[in-house]
C-alpha positions in Angstrom: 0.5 -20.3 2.8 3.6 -19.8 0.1 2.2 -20.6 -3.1 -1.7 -21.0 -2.2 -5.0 -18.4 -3.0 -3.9 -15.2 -2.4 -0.3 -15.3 -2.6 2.1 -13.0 -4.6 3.2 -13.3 -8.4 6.9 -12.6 -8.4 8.1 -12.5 -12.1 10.6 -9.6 -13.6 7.3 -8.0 -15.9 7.0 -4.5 -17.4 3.5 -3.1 -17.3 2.9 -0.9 -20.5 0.5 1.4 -19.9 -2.7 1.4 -22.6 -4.9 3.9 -20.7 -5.6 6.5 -18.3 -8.9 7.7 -17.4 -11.6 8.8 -14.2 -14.6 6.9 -14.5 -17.4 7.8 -11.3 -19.0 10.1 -9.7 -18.6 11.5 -6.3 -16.1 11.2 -3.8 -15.2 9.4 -0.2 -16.8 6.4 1.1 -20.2 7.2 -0.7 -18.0 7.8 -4.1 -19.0 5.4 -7.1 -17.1 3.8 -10.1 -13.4 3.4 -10.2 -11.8 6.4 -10.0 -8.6 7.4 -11.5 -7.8 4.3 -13.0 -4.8 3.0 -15.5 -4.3 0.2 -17.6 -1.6 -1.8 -19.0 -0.5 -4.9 -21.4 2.2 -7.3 -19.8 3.9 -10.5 -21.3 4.0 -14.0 -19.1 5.1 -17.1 -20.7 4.2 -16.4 -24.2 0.7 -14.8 -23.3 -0.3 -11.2 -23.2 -2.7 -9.5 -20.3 -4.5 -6.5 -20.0 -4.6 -5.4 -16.5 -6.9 -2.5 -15.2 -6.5 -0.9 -11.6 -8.3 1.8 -9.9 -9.0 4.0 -7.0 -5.7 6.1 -7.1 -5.0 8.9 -5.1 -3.4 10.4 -8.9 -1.7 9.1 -11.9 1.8 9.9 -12.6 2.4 7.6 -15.5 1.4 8.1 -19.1 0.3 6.2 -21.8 3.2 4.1 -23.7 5.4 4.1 -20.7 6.8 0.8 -19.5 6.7 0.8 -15.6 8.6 -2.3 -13.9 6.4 -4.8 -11.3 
């Protein structure tokens, strides 16, 4: 349903990324924690966010770079 739970956020933002990091132990389906993981800092109507995502295969970005969304 356009607009309901679960639908997209389309916005121009820039994701600066704050951190990069591994954070678990293990690997595969019995794997804990997040895994490679980055975050970033992004601007929406006035307000900043912090934004963390994990389980990456690997992490090709760096802190301080600005990646588009």
């Amino acid at each position: 349903m356009p607009g309901g739970r679960g639908a997209a956020v389309r916005a121009p933002l820039a994701l600066t990324i704050t951190g990069t990091g591994f954070q678990g132990s293990g690997a595969g389906p019995k794997g804990k924690g997040y895994g490679n993981w980055i975050s970033g800092e992004f601007q929406l109507n006035g307000k900043t966010y912090e934004l963390v995502l994990g389980h990456f295969d690997k992490i090709d970005v760096a802190k301080g770079m600005q990646v588009p969304v």
